[in-house]
C-alpha positions as a LaTeX table, in Angstrom:
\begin{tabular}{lrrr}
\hline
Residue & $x$ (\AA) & $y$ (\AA) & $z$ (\AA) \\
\hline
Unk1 & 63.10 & 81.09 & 120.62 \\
Unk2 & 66.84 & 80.65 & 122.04 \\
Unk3 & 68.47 & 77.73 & 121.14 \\
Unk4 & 71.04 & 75.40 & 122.82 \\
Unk5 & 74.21 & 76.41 & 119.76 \\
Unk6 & 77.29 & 74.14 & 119.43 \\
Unk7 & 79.86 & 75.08 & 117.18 \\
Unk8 & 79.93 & 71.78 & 115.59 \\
Unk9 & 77.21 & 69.06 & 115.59 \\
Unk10 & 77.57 & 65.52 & 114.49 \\
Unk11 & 74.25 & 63.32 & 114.05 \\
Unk12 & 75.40 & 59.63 & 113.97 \\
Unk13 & 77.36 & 57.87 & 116.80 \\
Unk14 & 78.75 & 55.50 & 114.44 \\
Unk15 & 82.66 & 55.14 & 113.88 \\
Unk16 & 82.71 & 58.04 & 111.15 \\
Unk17 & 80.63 & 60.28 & 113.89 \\
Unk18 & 83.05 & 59.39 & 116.48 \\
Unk19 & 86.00 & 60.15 & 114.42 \\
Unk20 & 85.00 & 63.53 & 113.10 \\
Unk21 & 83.95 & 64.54 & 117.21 \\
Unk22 & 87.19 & 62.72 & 118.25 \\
Unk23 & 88.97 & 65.17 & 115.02 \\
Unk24 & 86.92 & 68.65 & 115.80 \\
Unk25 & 87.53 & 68.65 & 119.21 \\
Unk26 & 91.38 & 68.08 & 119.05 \\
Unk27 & 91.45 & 71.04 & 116.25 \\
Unk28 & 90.12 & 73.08 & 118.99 \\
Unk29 & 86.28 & 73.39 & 118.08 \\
Unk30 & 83.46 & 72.13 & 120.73 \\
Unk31 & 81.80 & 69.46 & 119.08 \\
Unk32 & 78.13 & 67.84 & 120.21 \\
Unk33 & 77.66 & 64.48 & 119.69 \\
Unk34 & 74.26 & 63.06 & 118.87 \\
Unk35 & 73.58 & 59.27 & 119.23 \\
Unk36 & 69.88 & 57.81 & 119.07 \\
Unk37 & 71.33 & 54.26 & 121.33 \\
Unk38 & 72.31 & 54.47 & 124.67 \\
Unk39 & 75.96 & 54.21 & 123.59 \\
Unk40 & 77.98 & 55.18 & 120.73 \\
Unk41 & 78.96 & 52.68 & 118.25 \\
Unk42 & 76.73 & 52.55 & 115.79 \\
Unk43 & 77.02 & 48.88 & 113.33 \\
Unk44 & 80.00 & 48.50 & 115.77 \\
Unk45 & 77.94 & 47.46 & 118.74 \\
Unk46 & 76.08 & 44.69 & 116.32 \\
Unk47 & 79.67 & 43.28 & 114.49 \\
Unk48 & 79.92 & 40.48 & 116.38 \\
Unk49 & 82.58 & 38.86 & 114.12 \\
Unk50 & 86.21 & 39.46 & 115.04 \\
Unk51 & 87.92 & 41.63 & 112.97 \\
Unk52 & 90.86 & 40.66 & 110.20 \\
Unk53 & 90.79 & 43.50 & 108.18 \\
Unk54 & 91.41 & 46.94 & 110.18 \\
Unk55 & 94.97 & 47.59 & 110.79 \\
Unk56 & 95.71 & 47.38 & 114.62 \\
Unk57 & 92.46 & 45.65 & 115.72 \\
Unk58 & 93.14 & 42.07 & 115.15 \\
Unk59 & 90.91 & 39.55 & 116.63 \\
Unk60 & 88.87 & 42.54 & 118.27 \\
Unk61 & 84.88 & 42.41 & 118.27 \\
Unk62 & 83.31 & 45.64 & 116.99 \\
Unk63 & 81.69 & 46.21 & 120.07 \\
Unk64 & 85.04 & 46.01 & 121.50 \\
Unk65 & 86.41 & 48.52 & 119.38 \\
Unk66 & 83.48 & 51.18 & 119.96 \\
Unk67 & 84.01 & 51.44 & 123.26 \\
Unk68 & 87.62 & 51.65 & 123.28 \\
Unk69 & 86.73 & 54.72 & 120.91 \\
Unk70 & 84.27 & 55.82 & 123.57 \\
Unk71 & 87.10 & 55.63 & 126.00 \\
Unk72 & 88.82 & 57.66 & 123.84 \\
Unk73 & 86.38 & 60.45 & 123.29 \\
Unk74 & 85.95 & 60.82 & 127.36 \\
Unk75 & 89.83 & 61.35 & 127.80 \\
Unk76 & 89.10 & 64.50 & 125.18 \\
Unk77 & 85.93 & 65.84 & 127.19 \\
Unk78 & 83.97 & 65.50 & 123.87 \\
Unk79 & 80.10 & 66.14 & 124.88 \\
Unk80 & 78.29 & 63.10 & 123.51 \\
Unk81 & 74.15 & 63.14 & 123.65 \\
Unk82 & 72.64 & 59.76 & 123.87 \\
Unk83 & 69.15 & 58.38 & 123.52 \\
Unk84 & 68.38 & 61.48 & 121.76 \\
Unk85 & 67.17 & 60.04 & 118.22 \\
Unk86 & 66.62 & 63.33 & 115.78 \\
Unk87 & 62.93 & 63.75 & 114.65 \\
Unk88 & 63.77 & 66.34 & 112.09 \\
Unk89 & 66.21 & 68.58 & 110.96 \\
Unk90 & 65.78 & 72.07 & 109.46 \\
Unk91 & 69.20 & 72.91 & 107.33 \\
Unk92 & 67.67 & 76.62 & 106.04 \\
Unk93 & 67.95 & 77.46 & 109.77 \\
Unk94 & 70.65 & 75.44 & 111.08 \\
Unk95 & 68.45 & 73.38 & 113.84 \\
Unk96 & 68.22 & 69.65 & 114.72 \\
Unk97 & 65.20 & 68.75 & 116.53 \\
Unk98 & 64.06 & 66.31 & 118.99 \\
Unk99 & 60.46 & 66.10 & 118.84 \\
Unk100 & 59.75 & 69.78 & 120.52 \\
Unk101 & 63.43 & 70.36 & 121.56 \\
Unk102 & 66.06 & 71.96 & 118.88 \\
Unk103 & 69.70 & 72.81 & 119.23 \\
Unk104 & 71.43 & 74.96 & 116.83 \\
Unk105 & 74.66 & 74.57 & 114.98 \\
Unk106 & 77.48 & 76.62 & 112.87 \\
Unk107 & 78.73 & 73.11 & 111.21 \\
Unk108 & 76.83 & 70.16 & 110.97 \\
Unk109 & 78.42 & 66.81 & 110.10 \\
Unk110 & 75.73 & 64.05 & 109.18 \\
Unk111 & 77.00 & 60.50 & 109.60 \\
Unk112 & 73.55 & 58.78 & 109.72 \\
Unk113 & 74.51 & 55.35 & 108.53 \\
Unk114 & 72.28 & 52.36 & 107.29 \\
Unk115 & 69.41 & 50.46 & 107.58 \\
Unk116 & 68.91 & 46.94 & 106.92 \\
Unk117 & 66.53 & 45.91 & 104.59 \\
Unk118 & 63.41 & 44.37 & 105.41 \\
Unk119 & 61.22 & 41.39 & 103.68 \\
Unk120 & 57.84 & 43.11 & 104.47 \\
Unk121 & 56.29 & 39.62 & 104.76 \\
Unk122 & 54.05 & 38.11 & 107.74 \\
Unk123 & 55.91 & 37.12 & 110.57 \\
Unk124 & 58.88 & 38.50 & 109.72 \\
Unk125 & 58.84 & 40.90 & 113.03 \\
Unk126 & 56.43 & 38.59 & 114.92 \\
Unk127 & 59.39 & 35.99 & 115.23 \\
Unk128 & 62.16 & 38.54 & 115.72 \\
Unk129 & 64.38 & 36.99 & 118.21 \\
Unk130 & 62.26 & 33.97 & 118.23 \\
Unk131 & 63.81 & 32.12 & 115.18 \\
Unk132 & 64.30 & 35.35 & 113.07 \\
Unk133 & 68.15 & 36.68 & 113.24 \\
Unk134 & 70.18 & 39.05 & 111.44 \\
Unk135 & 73.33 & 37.72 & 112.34 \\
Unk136 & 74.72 & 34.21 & 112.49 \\
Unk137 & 78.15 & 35.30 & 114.22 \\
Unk138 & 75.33 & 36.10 & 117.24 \\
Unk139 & 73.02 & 33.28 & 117.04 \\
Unk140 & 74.35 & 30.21 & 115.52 \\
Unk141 & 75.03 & 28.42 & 118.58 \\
Unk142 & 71.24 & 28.58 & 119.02 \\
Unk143 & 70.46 & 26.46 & 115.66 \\
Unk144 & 73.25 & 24.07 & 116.45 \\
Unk145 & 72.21 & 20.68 & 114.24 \\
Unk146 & 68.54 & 21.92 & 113.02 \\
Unk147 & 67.78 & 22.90 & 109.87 \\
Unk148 & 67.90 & 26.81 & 108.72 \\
Unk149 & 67.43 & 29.36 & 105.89 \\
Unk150 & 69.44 & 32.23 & 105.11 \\
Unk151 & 67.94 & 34.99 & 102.74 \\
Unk152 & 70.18 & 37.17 & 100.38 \\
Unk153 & 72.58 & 36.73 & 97.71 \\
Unk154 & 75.83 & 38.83 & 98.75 \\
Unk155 & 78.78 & 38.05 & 100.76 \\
Unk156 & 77.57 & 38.36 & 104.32 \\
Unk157 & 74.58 & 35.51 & 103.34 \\
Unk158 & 77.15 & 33.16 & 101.61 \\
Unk159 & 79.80 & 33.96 & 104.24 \\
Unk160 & 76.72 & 33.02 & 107.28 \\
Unk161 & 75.87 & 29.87 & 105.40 \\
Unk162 & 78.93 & 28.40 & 105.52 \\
Unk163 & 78.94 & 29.36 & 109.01 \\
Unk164 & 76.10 & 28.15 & 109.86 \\
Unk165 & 77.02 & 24.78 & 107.85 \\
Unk166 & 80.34 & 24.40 & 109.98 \\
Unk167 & 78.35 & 24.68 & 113.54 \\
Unk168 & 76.48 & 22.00 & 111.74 \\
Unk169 & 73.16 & 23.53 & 110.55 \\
Unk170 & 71.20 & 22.20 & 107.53 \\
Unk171 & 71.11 & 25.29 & 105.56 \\
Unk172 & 68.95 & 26.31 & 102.36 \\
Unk173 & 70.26 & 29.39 & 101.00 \\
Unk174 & 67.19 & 31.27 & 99.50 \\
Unk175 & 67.19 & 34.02 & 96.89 \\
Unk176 & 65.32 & 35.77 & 94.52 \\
Unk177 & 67.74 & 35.79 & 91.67 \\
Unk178 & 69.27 & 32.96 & 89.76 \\
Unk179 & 72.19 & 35.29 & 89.99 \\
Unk180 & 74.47 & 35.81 & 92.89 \\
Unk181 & 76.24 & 39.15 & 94.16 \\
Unk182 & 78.69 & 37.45 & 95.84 \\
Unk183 & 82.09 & 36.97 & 95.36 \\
Unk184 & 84.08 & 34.05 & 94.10 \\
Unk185 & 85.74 & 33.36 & 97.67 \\
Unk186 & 82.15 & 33.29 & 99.19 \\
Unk187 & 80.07 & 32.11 & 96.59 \\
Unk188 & 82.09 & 28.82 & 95.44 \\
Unk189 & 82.45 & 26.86 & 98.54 \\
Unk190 & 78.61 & 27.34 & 99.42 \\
Unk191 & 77.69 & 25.82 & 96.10 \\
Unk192 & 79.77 & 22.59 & 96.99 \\
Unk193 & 79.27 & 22.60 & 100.50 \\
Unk194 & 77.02 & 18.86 & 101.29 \\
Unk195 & 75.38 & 20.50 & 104.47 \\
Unk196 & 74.02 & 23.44 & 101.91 \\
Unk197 & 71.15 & 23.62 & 99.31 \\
Unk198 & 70.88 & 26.88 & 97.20 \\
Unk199 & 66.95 & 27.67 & 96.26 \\
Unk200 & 67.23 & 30.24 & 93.40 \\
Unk201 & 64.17 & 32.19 & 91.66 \\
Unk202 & 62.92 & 31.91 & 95.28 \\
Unk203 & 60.77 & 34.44 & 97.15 \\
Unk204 & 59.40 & 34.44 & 100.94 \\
Unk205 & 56.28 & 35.11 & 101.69 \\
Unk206 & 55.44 & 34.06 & 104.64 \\
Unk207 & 57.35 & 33.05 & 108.30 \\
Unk208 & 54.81 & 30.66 & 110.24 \\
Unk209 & 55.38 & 29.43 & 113.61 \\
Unk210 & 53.51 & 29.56 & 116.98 \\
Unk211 & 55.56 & 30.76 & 119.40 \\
Unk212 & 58.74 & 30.62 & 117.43 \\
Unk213 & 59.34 & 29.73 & 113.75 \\
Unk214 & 58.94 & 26.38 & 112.48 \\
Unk215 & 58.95 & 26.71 & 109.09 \\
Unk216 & 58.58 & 29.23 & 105.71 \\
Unk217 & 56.16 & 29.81 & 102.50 \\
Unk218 & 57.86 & 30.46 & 99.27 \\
Unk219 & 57.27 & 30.74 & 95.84 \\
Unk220 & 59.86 & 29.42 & 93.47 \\
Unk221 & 59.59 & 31.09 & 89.42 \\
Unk222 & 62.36 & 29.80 & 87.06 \\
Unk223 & 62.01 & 31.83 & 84.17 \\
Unk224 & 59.42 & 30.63 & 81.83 \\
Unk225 & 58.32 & 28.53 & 84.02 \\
Unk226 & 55.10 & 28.31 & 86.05 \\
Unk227 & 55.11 & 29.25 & 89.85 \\
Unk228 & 55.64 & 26.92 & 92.71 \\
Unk229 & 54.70 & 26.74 & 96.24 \\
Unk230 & 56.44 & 25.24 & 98.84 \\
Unk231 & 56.49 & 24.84 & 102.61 \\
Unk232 & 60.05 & 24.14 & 103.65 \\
Unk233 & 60.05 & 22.90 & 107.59 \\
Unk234 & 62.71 & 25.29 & 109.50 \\
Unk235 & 63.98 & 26.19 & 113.02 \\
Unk236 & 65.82 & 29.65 & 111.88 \\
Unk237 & 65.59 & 32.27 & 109.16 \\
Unk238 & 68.82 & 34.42 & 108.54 \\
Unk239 & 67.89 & 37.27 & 106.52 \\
Unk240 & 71.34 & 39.07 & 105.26 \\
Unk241 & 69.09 & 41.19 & 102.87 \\
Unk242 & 71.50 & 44.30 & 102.46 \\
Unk243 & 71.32 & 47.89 & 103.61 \\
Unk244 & 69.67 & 51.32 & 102.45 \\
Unk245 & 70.94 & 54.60 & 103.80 \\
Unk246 & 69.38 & 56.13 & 106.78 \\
Unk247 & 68.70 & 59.29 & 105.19 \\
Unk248 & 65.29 & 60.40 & 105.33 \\
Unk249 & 66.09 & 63.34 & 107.62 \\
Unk250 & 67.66 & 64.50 & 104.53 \\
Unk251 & 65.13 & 64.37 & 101.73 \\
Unk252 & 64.40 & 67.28 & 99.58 \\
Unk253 & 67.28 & 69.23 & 101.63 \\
Unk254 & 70.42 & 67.57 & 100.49 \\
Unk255 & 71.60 & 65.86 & 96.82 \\
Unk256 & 70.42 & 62.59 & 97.28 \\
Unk257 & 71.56 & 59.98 & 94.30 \\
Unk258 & 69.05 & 57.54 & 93.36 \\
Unk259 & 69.05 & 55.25 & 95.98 \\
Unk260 & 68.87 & 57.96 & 98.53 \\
Unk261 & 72.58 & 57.70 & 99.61 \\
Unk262 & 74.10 & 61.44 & 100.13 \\
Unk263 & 76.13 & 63.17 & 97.35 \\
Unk264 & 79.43 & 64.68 & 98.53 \\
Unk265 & 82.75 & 65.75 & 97.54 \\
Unk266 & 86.19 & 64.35 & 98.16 \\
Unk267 & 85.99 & 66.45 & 101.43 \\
Unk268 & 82.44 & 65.12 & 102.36 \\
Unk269 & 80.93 & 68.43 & 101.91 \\
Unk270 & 77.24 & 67.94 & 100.14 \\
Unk271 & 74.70 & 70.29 & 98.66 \\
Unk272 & 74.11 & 72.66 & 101.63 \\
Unk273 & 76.48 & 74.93 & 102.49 \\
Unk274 & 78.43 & 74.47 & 106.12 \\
Unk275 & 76.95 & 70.49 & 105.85 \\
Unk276 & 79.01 & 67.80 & 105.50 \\
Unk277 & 78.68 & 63.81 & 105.66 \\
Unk278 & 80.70 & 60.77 & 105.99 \\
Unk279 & 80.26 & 56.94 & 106.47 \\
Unk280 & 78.18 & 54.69 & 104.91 \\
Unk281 & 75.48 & 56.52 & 104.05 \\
Unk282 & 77.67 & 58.43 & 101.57 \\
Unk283 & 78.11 & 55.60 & 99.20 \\
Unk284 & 81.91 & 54.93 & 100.10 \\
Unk285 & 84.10 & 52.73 & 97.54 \\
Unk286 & 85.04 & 50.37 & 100.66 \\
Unk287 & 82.25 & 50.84 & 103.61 \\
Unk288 & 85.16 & 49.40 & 105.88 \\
Unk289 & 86.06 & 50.53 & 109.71 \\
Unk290 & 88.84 & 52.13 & 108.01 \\
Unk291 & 87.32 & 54.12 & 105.30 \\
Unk292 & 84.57 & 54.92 & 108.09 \\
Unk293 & 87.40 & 56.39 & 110.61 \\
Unk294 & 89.36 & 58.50 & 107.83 \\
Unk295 & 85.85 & 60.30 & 106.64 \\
Unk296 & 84.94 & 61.20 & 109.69 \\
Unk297 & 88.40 & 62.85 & 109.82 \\
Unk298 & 87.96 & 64.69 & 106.85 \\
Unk299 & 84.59 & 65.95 & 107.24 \\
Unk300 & 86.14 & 67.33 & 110.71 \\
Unk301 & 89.31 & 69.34 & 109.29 \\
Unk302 & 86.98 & 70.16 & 106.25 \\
Unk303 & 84.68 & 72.12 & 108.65 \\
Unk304 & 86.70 & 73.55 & 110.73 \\
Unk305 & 88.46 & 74.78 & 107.95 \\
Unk306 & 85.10 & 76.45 & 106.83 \\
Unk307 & 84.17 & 77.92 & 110.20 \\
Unk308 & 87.77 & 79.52 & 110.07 \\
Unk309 & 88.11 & 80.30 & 106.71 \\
Unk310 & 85.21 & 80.23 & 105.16 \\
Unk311 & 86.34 & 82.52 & 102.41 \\
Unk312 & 89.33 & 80.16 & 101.26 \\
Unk313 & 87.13 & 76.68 & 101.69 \\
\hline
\end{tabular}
């Protein structure tokens, strides 16, 4: 069967993808760009907190930012597939599929991202959008005065609580460790904050409502202690639970490490030859904007580098 080839094909229309398209095709290679959303952007399009960090993009949304990139990659030509999400991908013969459709590649560049991590409870995706949130940048206007949880013990569900607390929410903090992953700068001024209570030993089990959430189940287990049930009236649950990679296109084709997150080298090449990865679902040190950009940049020069000189690479 003849296949649709591309000299270069990145899965992943986040800002690593649109770096390392943005990076082949001003080396001179033709590049295909494969995005499962109907734009590229990737996290971008759902940062909805303006940026301090990213040299040059002060005060800029990340939704902003994505489609200034986009802008960017229509200037170069670069041939971008949307709505196309990958159904499987088949390394030993150099094909990505979509479900009965397959294109073929010389290089392929996987920058498939994360996932956020899900509770698994009842009600958790019956009240999506209905009480249930993932961001408080988006929604906290929405809880304005009423009485909220967020779920998680990193940065982002510190950093949300006392964001929610300054729009002048009620907020429990709820998690299921007495200890905390965030840092100092997060984690101090939630503990003292008077609008915030912090449940620890606490798990979810259930989000009840009728046709939005008015309230959680929990069980609360100090240790040594027995178990405790509680009903805890609510208008909002903010679950900041983390991320996993997105790679289960991958499995039992690439190095994964134990987590599942893709094992590459300094130039984001990984296990299969003529395959390389960037972005977050390579494990970076930072998982920034920046480190996202420069990656993809790499993983662009590294390949074409290959696919010239594949000898010397």
């Amino acid at each position: 069967m003849a296949h649709e080839n591309w000299q270069i094909v990145i899965i992943g229309g986040g800002p690593a993808g649109m770096s390392a398209a943005l990076w082949a095709k001003r080396l001179g290679c033709e590049p295909l760009l494969v995005e499962a959303g109907a734009e590229p952007g990737g996290q971008l399009l759902r940062t909805f907190n303006r940026l301090v960090d990213c040299p040059g993009f002060l005060g800029q949304t990340g939704a902003e930012i994505a489609r200034q990139v986009a802008e960017h990659l229509k200037t170069l030509a670069v041939a971008v597939r949307l709505r196309s999400p990958v159904t499987r991908l088949s390394l030993a013969e150099n094909l990505v599929w979509f479900d009965s459709e397959a294109i073929s590649y010389q290089a392929l560049i996987l920058t498939l991202g994360v996932q956020k991590r899900r509770l698994g409870i009842p009600g958790e995706e019956e009240f999506a959008g209905r009480g249930v949130s993932t961001s408080a940048t988006r929604d906290k206007h929405l809880y304005r005065g009423k009485s909220v949880a967020i779920v998680g013990g990193g940065d982002g569900a510190f950093e949300e609580a006392l964001m929610l607390a300054e729009e002048g929410c009620r907020v429990t903090l709820i998690h299921r460790s007495d200890r905390f992953r965030a840092r100092p700068m997060y984690r101090d001024p939630v503990l003292v904050h008077p609008q915030i209570r912090v449940l620890t030993c606490a798990r979810l089990t259930e989000i009840v409502g009728t046709t939005a959430v008015t309230g959680v189940n929990l069980e609360i287990a100090q240790p040594g202690g027995p178990v405790e049930t509680m009903h805890l009236p609510l208008a909002g649950v903010f679950l900041t639970l983390g991320t996993n990679p997105a790679t289960q296109l991958t499995a039992g084709q690439l190095e994964l490490d134990s987590e599942g997150y893709i094992v590459t080298d300094r130039y984001g090449a990984t296990s299969a030859a003529g395959v390389w990865a960037a972005g977050d679902a390579c494990r970076p040190l930072l998982p920034s904007l920046v480190t996202a950009f420069g990656d993809g940049a790499t993983t662009a020069k590294a390949a074409f580098d290959w696919l010239h000189h594949p000898k010397e690479s």
